[in-house]
N, C-alpha and C positions, 0 to 999 in steps of 0.2 A: 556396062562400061568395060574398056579394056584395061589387062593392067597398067600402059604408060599413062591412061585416064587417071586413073587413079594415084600413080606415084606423083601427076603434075598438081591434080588439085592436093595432096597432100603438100606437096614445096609450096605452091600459092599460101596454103591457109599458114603454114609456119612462116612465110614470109612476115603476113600479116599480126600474127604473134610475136615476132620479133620486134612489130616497131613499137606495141604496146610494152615489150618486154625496155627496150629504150626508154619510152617513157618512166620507166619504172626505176630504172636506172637514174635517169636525171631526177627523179622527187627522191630515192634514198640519199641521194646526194646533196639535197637541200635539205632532206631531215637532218643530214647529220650537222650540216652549217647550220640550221638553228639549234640540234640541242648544244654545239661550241660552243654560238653566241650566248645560251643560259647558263653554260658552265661559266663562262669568261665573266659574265656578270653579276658582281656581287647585289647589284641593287635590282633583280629581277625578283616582280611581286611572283603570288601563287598560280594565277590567272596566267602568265607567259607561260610559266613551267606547265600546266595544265594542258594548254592548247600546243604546245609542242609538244606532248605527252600522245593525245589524240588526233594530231596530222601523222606522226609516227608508224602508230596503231593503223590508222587508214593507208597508208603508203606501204605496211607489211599485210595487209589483207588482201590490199589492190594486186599487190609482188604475188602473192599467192595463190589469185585467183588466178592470174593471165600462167602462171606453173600450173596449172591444175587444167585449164584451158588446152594448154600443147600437150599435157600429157593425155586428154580427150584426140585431140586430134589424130596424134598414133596411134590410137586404142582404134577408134572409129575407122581408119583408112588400113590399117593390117588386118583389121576385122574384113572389113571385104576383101583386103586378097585373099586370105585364107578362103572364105567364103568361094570364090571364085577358082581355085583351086591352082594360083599362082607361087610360082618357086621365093619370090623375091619375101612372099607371104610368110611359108614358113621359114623362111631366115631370119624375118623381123618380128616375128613374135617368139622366139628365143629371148630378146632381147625387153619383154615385156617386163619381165620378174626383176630387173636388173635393178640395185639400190638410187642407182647414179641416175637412172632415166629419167627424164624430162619428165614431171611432177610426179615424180620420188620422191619416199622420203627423206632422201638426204636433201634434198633442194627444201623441203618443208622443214627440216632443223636448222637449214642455215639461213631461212628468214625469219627463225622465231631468233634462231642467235643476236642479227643482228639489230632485231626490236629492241634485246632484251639489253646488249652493247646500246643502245639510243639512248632506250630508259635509265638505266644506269649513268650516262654520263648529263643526265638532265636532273634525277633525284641523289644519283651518291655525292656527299661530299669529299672534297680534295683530300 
């Protein structure tokens, strides 16, 4: 493969991570409309609270897998430039170690953050 082979299937497959990454997007933003609706509701049994607890839980795993997915994909696609002995290669694995990169840890502590913001507004009281 050449390298522009290589930088397009790298955009293809991040495209494709993006639209799971959308997905992901729209369910956090329904987790957080139902843990509202359990806050707002004094007559909500265990069982609501429960299962909004564990759609939550699945929609911060799901967040984390599809981070962890793109951050495979840069690993795998600068791995072969490198391999290949491309300029574009060693610029983008400078940027490997980087906290901020795409399924970095900072992207893994701001989806346990906002689990933990979910949980809390589904178990703390007012």
């Amino acid at each position: 493969m050449t390298e522009y082979q290589v930088l397009n299937l790298m955009q293809v497959s991040f495209i494709q991570n993006s639209m799971y990454f959308v997905g992901m997007v729209l369910m956090t933003w329904l987790a957080f409309r139902m843990c509202n609706n359990v806050r707002n509701n004094p007559n909500v049994n265990l069982a609501g609270k429960l299962f909004t607890s564990i759609f939550c839980v699945f929609v911060a795993a799901f967040m984390f897998q599809v981070n962890q997915i793109g951050g495979a994909i840069l690993n795998s696609n600068v791995a072969l430039l490198v391999d290949m002995g491309a300029a574009s290669g060693d610029r983008m694995s400078e940027y490997l170690d980087a906290p901020l990169i795409v399924g970095g840890p900072v992207q893994t502590i701001f989806v346990l953050f906002v689990l933990v913001f979910q949980l809390a507004l589904v178990w703390v009281k007012e």
